[in-house]
mmCIF entry with sequence, helices, sheets and N, C-alpha, C, O atoms, coordinates in Angstrom:
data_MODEL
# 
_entry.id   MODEL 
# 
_entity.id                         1 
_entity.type                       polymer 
_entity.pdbx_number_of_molecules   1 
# 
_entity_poly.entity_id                      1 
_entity_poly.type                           'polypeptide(L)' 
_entity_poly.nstd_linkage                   no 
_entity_poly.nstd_monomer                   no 
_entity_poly.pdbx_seq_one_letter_code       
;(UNK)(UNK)(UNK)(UNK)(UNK)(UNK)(UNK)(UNK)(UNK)(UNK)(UNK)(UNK)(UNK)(UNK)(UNK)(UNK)
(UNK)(UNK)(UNK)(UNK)(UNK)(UNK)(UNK)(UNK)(UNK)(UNK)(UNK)(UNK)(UNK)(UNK)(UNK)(UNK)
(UNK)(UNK)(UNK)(UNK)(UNK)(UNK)(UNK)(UNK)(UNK)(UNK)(UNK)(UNK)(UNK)(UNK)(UNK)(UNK)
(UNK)(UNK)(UNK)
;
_entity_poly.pdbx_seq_one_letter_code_can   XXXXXXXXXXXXXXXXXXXXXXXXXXXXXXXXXXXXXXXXXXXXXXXXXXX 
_entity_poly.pdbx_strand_id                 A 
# 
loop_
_entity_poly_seq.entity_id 
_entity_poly_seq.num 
_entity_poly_seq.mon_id 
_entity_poly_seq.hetero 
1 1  UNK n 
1 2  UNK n 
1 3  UNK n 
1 4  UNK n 
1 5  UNK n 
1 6  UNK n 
1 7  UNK n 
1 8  UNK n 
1 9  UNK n 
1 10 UNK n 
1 11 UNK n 
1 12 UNK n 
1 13 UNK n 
1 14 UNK n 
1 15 UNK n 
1 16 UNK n 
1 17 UNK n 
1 18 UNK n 
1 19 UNK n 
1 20 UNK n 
1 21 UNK n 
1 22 UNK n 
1 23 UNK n 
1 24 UNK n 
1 25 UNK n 
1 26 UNK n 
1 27 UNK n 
1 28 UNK n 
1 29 UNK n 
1 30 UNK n 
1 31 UNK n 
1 32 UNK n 
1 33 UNK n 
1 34 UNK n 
1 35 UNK n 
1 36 UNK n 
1 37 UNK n 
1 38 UNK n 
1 39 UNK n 
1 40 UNK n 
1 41 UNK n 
1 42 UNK n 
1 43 UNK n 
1 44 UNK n 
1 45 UNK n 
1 46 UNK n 
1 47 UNK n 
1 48 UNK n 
1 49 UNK n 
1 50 UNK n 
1 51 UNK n 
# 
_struct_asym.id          A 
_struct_asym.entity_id   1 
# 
loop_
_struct_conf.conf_type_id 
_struct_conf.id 
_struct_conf.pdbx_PDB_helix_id 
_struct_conf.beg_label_comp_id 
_struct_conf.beg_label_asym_id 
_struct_conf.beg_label_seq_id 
_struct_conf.pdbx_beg_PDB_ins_code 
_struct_conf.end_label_comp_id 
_struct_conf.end_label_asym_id 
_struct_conf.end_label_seq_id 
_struct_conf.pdbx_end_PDB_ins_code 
_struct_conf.beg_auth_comp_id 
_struct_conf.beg_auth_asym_id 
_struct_conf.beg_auth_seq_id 
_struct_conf.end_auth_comp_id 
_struct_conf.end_auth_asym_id 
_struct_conf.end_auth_seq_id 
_struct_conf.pdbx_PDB_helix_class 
_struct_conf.details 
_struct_conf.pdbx_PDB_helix_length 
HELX_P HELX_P1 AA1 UNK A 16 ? UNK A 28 ? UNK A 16 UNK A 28 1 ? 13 
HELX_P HELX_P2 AA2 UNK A 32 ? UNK A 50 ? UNK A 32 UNK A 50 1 ? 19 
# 
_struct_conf_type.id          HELX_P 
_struct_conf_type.criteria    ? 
_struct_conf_type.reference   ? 
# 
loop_
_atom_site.group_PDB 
_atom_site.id 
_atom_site.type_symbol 
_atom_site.label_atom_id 
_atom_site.label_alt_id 
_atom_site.label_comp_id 
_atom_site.label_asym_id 
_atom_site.label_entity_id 
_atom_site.label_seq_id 
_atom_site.pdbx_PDB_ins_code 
_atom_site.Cartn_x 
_atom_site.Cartn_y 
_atom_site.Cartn_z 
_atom_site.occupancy 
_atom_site.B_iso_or_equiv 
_atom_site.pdbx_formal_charge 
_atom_site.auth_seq_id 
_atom_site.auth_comp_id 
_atom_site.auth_asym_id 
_atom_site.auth_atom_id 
_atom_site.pdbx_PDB_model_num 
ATOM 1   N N  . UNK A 1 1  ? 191.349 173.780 163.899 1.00 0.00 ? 1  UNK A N  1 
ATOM 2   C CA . UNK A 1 1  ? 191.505 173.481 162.496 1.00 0.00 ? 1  UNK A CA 1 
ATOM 3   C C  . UNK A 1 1  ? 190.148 173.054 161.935 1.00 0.00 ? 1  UNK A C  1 
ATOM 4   O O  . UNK A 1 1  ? 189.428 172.290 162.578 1.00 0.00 ? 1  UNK A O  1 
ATOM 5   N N  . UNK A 1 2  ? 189.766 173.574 160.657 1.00 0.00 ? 2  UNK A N  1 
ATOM 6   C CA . UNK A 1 2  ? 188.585 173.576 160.106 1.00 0.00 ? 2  UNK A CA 1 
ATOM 7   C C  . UNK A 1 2  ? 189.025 172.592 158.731 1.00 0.00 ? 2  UNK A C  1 
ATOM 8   O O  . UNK A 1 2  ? 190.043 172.719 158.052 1.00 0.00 ? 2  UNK A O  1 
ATOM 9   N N  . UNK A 1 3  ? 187.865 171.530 158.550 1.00 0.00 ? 3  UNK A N  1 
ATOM 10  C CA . UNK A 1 3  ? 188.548 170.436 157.790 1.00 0.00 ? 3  UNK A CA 1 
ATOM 11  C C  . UNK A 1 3  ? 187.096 170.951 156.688 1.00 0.00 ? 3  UNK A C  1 
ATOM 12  O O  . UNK A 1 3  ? 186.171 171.682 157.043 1.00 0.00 ? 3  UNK A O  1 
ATOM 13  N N  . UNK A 1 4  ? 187.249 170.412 155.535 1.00 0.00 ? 4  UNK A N  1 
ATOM 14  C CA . UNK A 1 4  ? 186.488 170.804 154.357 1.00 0.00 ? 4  UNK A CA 1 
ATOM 15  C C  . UNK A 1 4  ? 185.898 169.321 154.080 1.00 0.00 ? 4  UNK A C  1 
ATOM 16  O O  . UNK A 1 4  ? 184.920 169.298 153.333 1.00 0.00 ? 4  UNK A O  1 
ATOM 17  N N  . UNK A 1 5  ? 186.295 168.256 154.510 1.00 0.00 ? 5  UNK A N  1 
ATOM 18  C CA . UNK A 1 5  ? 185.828 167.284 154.334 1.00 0.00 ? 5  UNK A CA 1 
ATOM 19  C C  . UNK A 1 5  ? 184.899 166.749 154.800 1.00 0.00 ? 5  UNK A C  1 
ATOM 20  O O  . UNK A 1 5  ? 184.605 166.762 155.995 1.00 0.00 ? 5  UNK A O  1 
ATOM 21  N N  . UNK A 1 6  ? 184.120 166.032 153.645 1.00 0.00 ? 6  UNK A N  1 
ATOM 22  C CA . UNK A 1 6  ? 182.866 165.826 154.108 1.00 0.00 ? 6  UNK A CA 1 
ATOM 23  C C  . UNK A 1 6  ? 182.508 164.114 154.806 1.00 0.00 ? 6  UNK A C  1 
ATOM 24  O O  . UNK A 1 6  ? 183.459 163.337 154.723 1.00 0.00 ? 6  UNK A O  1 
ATOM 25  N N  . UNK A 1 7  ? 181.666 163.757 155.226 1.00 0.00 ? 7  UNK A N  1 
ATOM 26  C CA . UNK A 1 7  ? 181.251 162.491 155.448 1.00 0.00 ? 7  UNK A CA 1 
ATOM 27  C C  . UNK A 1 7  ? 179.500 162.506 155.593 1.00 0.00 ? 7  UNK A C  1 
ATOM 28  O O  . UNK A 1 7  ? 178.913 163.223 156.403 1.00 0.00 ? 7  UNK A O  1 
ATOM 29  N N  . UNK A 1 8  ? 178.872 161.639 154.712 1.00 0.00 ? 8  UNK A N  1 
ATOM 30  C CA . UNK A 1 8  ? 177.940 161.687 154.944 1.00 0.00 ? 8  UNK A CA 1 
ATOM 31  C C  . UNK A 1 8  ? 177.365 160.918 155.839 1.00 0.00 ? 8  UNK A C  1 
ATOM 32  O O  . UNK A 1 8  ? 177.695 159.738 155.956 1.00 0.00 ? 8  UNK A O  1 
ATOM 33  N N  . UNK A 1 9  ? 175.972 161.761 156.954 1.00 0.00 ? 9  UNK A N  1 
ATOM 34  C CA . UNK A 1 9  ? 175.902 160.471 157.894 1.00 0.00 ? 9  UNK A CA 1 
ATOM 35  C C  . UNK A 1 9  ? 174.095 160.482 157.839 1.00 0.00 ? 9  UNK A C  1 
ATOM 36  O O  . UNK A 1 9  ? 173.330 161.440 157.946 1.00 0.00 ? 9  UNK A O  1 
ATOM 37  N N  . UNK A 1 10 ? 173.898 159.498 157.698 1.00 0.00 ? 10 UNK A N  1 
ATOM 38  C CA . UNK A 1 10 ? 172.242 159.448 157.954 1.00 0.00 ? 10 UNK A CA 1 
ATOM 39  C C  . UNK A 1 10 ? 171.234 159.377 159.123 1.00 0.00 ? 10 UNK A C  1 
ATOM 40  O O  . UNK A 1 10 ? 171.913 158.922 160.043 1.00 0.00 ? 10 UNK A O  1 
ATOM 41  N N  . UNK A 1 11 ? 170.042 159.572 159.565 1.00 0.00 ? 11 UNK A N  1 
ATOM 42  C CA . UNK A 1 11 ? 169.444 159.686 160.760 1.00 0.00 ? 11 UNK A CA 1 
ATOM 43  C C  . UNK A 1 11 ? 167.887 159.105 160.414 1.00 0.00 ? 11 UNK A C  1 
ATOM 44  O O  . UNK A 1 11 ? 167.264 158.949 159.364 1.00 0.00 ? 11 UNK A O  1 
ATOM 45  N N  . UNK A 1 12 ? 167.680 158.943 161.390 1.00 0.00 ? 12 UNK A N  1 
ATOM 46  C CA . UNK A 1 12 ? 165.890 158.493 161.155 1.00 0.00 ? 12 UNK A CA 1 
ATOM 47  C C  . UNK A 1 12 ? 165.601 159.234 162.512 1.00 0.00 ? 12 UNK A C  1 
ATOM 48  O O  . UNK A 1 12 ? 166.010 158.984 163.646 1.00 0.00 ? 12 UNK A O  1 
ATOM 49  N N  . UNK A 1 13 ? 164.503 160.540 161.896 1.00 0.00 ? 13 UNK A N  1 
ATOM 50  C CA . UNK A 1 13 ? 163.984 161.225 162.682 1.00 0.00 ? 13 UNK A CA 1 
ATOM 51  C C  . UNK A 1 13 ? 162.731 161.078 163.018 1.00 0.00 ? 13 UNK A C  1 
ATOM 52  O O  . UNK A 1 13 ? 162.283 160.312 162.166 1.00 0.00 ? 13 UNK A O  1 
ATOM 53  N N  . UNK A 1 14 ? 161.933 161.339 163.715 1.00 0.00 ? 14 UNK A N  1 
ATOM 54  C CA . UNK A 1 14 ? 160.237 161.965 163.679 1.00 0.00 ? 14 UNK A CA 1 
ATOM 55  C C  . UNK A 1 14 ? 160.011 162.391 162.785 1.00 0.00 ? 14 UNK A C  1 
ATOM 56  O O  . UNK A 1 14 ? 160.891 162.864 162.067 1.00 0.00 ? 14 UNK A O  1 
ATOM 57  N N  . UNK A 1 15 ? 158.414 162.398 162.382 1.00 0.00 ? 15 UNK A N  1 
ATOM 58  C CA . UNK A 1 15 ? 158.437 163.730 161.180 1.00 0.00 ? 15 UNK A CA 1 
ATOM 59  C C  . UNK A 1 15 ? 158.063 164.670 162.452 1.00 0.00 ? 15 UNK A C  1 
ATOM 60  O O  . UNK A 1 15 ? 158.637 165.721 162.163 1.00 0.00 ? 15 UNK A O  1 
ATOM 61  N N  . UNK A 1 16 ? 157.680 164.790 163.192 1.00 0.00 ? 16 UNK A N  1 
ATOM 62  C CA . UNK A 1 16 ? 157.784 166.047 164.144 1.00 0.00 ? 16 UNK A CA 1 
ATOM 63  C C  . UNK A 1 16 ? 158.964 166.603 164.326 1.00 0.00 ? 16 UNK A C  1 
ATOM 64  O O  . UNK A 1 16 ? 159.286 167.786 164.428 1.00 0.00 ? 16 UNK A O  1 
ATOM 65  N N  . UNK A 1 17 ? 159.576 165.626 164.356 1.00 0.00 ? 17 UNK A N  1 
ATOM 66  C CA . UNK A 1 17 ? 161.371 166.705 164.789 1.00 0.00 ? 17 UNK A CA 1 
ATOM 67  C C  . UNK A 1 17 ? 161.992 167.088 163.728 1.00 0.00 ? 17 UNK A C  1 
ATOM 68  O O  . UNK A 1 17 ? 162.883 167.936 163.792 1.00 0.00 ? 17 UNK A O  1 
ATOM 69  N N  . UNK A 1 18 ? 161.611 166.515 162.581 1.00 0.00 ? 18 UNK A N  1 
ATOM 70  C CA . UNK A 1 18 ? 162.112 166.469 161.090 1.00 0.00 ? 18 UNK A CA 1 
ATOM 71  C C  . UNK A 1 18 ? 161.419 167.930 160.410 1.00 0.00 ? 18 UNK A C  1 
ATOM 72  O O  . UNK A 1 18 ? 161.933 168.796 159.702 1.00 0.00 ? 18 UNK A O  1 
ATOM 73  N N  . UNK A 1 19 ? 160.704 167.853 160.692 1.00 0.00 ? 19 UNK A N  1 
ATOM 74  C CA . UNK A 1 19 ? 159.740 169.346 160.524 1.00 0.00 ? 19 UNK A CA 1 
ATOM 75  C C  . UNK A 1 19 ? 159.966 170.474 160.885 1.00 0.00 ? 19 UNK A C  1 
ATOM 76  O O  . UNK A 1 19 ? 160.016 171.514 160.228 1.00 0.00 ? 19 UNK A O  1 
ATOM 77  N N  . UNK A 1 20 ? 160.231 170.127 162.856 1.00 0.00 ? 20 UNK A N  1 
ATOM 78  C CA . UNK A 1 20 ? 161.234 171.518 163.364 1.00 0.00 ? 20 UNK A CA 1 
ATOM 79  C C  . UNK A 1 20 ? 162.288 171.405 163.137 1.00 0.00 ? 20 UNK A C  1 
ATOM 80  O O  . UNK A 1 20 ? 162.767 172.514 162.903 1.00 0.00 ? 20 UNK A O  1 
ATOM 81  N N  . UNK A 1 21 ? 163.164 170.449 163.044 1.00 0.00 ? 21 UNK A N  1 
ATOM 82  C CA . UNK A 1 21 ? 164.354 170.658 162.031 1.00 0.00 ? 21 UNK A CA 1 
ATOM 83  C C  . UNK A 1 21 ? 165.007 171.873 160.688 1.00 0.00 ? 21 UNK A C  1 
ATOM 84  O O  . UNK A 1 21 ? 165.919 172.676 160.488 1.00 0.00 ? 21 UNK A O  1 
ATOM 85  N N  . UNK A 1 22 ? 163.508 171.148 159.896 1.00 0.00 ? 22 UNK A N  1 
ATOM 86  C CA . UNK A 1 22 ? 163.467 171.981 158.801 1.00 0.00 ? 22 UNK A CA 1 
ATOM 87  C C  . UNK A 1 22 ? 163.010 173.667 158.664 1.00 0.00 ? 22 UNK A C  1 
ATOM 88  O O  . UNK A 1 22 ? 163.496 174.456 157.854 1.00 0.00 ? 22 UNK A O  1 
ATOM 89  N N  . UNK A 1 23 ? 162.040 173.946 159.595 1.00 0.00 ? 23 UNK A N  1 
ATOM 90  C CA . UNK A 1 23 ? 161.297 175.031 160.109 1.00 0.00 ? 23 UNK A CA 1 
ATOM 91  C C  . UNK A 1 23 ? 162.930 175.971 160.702 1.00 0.00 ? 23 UNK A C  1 
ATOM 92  O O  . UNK A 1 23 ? 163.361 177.116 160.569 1.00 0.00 ? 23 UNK A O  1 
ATOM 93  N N  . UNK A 1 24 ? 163.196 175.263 161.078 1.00 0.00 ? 24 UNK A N  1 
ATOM 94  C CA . UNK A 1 24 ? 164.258 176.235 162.214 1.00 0.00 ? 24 UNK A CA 1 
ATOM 95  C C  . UNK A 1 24 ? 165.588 176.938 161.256 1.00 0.00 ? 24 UNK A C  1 
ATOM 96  O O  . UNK A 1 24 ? 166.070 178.070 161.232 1.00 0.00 ? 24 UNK A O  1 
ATOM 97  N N  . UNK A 1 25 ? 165.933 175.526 160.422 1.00 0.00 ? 25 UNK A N  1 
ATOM 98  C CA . UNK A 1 25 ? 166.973 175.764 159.053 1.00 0.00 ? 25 UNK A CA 1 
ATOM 99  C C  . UNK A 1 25 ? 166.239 176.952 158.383 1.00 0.00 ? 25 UNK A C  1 
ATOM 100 O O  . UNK A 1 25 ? 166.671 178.102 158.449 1.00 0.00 ? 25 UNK A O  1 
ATOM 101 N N  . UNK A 1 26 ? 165.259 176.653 157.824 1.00 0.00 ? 26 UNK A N  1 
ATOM 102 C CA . UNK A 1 26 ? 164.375 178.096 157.006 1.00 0.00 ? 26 UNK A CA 1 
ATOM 103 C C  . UNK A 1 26 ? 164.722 178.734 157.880 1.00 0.00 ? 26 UNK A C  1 
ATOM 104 O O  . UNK A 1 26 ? 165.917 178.969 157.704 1.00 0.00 ? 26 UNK A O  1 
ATOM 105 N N  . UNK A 1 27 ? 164.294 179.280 158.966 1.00 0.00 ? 27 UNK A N  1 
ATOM 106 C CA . UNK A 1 27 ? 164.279 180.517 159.993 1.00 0.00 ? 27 UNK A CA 1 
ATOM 107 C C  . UNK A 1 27 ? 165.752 181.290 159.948 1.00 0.00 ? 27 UNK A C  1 
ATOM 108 O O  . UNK A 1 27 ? 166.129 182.437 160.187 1.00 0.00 ? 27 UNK A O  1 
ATOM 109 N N  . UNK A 1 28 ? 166.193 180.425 159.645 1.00 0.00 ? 28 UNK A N  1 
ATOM 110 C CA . UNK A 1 28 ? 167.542 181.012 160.293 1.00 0.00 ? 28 UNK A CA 1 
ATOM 111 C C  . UNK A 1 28 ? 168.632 181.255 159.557 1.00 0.00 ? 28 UNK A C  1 
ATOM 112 O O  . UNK A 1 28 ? 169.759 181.662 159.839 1.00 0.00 ? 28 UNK A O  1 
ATOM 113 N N  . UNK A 1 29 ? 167.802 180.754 158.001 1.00 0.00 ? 29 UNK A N  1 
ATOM 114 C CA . UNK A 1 29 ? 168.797 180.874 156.733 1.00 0.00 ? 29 UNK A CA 1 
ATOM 115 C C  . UNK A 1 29 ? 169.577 180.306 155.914 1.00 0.00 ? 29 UNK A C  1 
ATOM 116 O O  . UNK A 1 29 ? 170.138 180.582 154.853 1.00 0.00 ? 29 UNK A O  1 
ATOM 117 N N  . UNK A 1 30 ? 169.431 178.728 157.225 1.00 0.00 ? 30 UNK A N  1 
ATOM 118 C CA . UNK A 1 30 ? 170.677 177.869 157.311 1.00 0.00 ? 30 UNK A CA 1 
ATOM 119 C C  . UNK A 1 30 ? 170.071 176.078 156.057 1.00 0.00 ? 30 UNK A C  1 
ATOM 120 O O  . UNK A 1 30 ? 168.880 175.830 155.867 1.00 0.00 ? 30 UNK A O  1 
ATOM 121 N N  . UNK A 1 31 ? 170.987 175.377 155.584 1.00 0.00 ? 31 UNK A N  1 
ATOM 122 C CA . UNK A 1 31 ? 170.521 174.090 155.459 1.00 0.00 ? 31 UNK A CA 1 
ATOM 123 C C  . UNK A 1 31 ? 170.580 173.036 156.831 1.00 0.00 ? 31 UNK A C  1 
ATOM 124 O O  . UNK A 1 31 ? 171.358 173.052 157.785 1.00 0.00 ? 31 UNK A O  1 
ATOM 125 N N  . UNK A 1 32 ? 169.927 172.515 156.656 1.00 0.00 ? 32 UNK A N  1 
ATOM 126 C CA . UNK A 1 32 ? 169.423 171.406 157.936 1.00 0.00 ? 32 UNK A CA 1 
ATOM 127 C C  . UNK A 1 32 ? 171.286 171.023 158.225 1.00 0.00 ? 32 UNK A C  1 
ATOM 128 O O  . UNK A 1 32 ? 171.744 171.397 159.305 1.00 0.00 ? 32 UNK A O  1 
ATOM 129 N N  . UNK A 1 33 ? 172.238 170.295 157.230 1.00 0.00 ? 33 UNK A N  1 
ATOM 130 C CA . UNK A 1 33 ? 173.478 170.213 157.797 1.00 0.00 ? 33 UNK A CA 1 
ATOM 131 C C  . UNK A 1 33 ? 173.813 171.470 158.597 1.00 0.00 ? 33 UNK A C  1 
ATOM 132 O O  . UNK A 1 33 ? 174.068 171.357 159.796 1.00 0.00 ? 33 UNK A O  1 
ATOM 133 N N  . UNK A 1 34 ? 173.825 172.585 158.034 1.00 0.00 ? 34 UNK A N  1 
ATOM 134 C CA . UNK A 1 34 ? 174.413 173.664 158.416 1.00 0.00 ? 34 UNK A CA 1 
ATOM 135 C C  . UNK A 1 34 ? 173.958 174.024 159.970 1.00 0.00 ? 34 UNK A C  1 
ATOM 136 O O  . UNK A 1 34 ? 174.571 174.669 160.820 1.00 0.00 ? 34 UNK A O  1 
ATOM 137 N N  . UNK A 1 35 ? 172.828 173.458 160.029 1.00 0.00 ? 35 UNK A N  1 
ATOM 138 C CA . UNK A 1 35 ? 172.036 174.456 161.112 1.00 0.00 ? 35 UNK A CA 1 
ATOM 139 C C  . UNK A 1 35 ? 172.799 172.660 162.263 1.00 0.00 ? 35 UNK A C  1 
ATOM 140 O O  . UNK A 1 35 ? 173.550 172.713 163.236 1.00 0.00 ? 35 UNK A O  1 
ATOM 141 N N  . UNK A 1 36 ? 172.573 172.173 162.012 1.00 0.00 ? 36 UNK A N  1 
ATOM 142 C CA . UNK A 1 36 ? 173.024 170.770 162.681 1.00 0.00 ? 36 UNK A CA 1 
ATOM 143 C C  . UNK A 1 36 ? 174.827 170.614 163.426 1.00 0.00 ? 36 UNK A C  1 
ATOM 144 O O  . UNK A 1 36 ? 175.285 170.134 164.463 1.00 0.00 ? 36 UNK A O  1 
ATOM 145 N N  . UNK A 1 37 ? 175.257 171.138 162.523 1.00 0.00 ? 37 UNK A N  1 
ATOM 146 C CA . UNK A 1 37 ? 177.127 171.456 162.388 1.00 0.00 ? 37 UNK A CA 1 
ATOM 147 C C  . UNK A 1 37 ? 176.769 172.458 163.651 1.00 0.00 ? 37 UNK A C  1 
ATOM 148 O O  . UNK A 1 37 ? 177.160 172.076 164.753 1.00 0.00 ? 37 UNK A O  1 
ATOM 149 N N  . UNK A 1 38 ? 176.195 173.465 163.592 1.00 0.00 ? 38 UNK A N  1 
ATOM 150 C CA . UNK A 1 38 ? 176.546 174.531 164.508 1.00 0.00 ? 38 UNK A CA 1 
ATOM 151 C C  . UNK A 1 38 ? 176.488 174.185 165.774 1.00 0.00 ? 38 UNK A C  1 
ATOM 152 O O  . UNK A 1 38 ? 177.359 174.442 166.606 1.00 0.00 ? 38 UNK A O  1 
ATOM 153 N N  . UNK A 1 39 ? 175.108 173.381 166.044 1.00 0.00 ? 39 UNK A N  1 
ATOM 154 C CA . UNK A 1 39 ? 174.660 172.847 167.341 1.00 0.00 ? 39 UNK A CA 1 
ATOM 155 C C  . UNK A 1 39 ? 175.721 171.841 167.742 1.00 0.00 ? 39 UNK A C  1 
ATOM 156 O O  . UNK A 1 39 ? 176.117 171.846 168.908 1.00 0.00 ? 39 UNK A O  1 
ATOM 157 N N  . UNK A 1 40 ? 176.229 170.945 166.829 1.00 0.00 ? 40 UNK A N  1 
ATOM 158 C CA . UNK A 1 40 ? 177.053 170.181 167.374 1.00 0.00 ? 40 UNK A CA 1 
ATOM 159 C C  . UNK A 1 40 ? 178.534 170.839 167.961 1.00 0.00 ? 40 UNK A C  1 
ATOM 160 O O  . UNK A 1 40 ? 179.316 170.348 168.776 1.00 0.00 ? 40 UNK A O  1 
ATOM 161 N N  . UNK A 1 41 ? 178.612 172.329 167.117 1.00 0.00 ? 41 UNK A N  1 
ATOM 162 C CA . UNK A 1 41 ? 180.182 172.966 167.045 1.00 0.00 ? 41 UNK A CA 1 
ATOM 163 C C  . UNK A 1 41 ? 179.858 173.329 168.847 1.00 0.00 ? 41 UNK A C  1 
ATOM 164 O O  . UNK A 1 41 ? 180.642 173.019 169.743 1.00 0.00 ? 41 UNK A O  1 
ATOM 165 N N  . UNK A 1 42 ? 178.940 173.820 168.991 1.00 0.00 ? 42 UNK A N  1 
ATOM 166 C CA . UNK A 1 42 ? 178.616 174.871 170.562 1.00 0.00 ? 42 UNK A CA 1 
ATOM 167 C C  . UNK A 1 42 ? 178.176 173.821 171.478 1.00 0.00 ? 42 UNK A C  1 
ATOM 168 O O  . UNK A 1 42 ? 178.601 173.806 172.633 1.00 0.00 ? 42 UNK A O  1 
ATOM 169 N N  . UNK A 1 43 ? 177.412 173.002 171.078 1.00 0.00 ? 43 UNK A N  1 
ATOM 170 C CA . UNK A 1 43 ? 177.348 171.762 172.270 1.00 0.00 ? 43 UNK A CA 1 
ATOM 171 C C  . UNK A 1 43 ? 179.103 171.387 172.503 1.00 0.00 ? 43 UNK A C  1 
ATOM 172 O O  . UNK A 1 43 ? 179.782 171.794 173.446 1.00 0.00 ? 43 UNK A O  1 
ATOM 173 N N  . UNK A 1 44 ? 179.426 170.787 171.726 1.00 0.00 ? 44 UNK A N  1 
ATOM 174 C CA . UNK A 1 44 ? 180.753 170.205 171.892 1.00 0.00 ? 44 UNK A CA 1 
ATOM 175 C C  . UNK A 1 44 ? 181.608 171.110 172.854 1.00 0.00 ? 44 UNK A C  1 
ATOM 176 O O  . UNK A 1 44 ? 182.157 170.525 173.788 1.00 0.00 ? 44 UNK A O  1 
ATOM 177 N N  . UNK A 1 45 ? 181.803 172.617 172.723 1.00 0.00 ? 45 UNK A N  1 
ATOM 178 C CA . UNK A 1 45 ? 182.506 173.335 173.253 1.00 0.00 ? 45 UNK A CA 1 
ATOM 179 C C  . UNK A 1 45 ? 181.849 174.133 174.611 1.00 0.00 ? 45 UNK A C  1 
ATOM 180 O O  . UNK A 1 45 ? 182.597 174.806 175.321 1.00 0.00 ? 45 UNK A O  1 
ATOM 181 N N  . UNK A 1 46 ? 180.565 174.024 174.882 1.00 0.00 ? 46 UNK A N  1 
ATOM 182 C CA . UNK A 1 46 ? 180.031 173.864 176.004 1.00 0.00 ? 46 UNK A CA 1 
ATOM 183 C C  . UNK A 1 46 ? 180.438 172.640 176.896 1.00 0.00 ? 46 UNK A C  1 
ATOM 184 O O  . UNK A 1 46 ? 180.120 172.595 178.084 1.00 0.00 ? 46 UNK A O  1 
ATOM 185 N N  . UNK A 1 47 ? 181.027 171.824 176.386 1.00 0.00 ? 47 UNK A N  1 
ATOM 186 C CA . UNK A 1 47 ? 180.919 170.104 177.131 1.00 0.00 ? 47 UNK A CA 1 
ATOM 187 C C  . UNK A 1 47 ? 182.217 170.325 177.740 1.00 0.00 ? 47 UNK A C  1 
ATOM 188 O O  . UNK A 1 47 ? 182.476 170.348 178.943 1.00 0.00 ? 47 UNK A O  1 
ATOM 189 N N  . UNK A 1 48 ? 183.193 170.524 176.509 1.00 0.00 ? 48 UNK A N  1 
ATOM 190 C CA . UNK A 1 48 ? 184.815 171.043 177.060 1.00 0.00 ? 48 UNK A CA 1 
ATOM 191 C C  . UNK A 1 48 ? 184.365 172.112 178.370 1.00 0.00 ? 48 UNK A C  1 
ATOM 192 O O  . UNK A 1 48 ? 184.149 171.696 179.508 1.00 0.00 ? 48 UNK A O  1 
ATOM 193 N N  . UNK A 1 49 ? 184.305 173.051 178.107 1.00 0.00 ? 49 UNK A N  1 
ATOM 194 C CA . UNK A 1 49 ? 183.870 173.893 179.291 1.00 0.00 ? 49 UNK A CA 1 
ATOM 195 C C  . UNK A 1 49 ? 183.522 173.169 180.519 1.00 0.00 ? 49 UNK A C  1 
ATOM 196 O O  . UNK A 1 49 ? 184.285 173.014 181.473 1.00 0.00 ? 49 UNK A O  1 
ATOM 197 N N  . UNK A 1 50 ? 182.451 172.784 180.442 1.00 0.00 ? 50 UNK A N  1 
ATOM 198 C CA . UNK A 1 50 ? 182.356 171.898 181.557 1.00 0.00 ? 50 UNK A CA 1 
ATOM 199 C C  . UNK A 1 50 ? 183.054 170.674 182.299 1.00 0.00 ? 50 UNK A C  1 
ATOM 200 O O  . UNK A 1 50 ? 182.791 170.227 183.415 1.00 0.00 ? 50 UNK A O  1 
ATOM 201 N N  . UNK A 1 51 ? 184.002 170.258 181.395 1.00 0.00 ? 51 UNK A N  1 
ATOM 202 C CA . UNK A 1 51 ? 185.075 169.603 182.309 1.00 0.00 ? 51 UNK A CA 1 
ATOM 203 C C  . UNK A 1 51 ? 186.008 169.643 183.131 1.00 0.00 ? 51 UNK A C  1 
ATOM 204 O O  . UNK A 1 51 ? 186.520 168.599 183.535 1.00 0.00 ? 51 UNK A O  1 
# 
């Protein structure tokens, strides 16, 4: 189930990681949430897998 709801959450990054962050979102088309959501969607379901 795919929820539409949002929550905002904040981070304190590097500006090095904050940079490839942003670099990678450009690359790939995505906004920094967007590109962030995904990694968390495939980590998460890599982890299941592994249990």
């Amino acid at each position: 189930m795919i929820s539409n709801e949002k929550k905002r959450v904040v981070v304190t990054l590097t500006k090095e990681v904050a940079d490839n962050l942003d670099k990678i979102a450009k690359q790939m088309g995505l906004s920094k949430s967007g590109l962030i959501t995904i990694w968390v969607n495939a980590n998460g379901k890599e982890n299941e897998q592994k249990k």
